[in-house]
Structures are given as C-alpha cells and as structure tokens.
Backbone as CSV, one residue per row, in Angstrom:
resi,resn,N_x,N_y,N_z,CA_x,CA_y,CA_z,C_x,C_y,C_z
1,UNK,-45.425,-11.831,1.120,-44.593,-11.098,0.185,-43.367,-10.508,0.874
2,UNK,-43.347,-10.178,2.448,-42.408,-9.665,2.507,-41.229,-10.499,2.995
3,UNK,-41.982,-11.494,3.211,-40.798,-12.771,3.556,-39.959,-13.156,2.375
4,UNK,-41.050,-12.651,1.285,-40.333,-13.138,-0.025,-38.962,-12.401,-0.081
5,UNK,-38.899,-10.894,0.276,-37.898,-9.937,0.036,-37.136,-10.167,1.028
6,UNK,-37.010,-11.063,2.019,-36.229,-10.591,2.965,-35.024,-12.163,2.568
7,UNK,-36.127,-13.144,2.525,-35.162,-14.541,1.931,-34.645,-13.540,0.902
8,UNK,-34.674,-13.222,-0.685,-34.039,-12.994,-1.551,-32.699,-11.658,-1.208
9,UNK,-33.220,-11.024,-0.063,-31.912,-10.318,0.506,-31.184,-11.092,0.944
10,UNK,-31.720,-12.022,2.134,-30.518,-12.847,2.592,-29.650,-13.520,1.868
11,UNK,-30.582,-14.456,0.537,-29.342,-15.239,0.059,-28.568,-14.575,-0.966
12,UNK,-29.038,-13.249,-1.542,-28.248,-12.524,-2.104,-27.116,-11.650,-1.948
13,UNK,-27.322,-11.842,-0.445,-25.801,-11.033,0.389,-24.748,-11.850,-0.156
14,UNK,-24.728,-13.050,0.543,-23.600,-14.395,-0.259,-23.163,-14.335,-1.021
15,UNK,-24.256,-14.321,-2.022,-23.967,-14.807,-3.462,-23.231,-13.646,-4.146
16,UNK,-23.579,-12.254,-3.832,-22.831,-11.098,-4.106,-21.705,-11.182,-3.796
17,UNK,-21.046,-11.634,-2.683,-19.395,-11.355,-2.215,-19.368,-12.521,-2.860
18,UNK,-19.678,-13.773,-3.060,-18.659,-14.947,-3.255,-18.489,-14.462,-4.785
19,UNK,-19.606,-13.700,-5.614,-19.152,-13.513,-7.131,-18.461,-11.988,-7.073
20,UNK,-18.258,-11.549,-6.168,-17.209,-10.652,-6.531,-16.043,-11.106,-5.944
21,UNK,-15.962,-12.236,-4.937,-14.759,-12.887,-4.539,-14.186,-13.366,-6.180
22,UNK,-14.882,-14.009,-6.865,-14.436,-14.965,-7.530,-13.633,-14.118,-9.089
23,UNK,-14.593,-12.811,-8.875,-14.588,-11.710,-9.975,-13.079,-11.131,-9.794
24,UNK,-12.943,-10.801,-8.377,-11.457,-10.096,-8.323,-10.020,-10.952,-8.444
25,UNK,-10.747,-11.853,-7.923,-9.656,-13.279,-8.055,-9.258,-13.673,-9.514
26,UNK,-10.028,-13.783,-10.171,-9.734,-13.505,-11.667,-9.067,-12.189,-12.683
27,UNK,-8.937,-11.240,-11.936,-8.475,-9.919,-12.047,-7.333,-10.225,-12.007
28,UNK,-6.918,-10.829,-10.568,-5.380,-10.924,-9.913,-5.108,-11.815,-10.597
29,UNK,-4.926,-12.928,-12.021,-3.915,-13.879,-12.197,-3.315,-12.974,-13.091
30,UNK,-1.889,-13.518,-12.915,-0.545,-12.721,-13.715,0.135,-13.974,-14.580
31,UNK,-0.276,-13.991,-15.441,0.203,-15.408,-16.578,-0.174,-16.608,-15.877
32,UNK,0.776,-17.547,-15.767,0.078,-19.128,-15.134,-0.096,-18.475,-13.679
33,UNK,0.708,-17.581,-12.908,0.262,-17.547,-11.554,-0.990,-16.820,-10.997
34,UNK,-1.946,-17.467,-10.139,-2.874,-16.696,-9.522,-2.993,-16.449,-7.963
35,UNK,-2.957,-15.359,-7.975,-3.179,-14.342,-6.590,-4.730,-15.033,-5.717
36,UNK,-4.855,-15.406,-4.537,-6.036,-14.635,-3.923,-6.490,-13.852,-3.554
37,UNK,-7.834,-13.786,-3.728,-8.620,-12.629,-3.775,-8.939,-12.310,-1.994
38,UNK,-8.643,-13.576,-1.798,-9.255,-12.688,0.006,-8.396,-11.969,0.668
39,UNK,-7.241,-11.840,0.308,-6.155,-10.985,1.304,-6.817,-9.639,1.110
40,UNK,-6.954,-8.856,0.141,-7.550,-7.834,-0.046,-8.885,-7.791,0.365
41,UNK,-9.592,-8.273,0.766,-10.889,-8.486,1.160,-10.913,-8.234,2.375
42,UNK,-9.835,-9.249,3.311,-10.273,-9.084,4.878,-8.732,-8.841,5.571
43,UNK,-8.348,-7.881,4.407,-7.548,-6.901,5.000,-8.421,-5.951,5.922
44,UNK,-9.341,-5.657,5.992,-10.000,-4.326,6.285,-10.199,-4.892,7.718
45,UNK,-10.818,-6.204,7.998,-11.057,-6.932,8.796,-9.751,-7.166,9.882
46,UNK,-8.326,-7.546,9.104,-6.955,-7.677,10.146,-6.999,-6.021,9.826
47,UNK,-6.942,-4.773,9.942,-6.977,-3.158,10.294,-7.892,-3.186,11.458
48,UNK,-8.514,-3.778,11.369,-9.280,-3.272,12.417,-9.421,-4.382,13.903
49,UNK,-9.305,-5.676,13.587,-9.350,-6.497,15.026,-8.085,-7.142,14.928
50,UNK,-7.316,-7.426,13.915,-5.287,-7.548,14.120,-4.791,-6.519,13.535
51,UNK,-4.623,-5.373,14.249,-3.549,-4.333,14.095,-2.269,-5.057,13.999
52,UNK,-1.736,-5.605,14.695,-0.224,-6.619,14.226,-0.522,-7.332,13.038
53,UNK,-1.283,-8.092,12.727,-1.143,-8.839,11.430,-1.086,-7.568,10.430
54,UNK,-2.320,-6.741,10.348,-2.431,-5.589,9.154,-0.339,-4.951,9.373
55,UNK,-0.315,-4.918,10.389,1.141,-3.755,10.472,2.192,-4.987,9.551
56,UNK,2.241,-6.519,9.874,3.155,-6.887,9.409,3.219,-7.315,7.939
57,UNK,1.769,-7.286,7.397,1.682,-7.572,6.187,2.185,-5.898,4.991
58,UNK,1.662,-5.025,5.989,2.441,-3.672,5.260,3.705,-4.083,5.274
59,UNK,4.747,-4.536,6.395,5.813,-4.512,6.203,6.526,-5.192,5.295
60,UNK,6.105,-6.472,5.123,6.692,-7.404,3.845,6.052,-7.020,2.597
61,UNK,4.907,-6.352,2.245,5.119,-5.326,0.832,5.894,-4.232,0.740
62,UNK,6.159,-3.505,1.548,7.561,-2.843,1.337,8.708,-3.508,1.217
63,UNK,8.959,-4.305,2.171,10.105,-4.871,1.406,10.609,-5.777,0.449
64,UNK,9.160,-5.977,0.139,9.468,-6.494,-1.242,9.857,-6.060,-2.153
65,UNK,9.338,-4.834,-2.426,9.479,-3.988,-3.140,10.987,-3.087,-3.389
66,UNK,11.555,-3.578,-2.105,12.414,-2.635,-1.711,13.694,-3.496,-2.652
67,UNK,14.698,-2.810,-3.023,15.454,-3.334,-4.408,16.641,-3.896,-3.294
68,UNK,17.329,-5.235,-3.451,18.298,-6.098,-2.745,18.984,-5.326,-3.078
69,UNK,19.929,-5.442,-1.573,21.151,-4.765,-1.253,22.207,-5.003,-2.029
70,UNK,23.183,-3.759,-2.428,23.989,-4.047,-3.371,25.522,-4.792,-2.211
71,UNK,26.216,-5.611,-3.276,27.040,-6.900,-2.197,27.800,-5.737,-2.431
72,UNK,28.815,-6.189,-0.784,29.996,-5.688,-0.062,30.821,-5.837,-1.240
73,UNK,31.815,-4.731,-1.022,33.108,-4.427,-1.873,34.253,-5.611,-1.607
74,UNK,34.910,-6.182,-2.600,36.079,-6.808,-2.388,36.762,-6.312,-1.676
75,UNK,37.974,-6.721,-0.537,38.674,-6.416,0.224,40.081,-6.433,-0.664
76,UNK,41.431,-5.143,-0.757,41.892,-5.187,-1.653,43.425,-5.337,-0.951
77,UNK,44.324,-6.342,-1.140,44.682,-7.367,-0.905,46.226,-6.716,-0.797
C-alpha cells in the first residue's frame, strides 16, 4: 500500500505542472496570438542560477514598455 502512495505521488508531480503548464498557457493567448507559458515558470529558475539572463529579460520588458522616442526637430533653414 505504501508503494501504492508513493507511485501515485510521483506520477502526479508531472502531471500537475504539465496541466498547469498547459492551464496558464491558455490564460496567456491574446486573440490569434499565443504567449508561452514557460517563461514565467522558469523565470524563478534564471533568478536564481542566471542572474544575467533574469537581469536581461527585466530589461527588454521595460523597454518595451517604454513609449518610442519622439523624432528630432527639423533643422530650420
């Protein structure tokens, strides 16, 4: 019996993340386009063993976000 509980833990670890993989991934589509779900997932994972990857992926959501530069002034003649 207790082998029974320990298989049904094991294969239920899996099966839990891949259906909440699949759950959030479905969250993230925005009309025809869909997002993956693992960036948010093993973000936690690049925070903690790629400090450079986690730092550069903060950086290109800010600047995405960040509103394009307004163009240089005509030069007046």
């Amino acid at each position: 019996m207790d082998i029974l509980a320990v298989l049904v833990a094991v294969l239920a670890a899996p099966a839990l993340v891949a259906a909440l993989w699949f759950w959030v991934s479905r969250q993230n589509s925005q009309g025809k386009v869909r997002r993956g779900a693992t960036g948010g997932m093993l973000g936690v994972a690049d925070e903690i063993f790629r400090p450079e990857t986690h730092y550069a992926h903060q950086v290109q959501r800010i600047e995405h976000e960040l509103p394009a530069p307004a163009p240089a002034p005509e030069p007046k003649s």
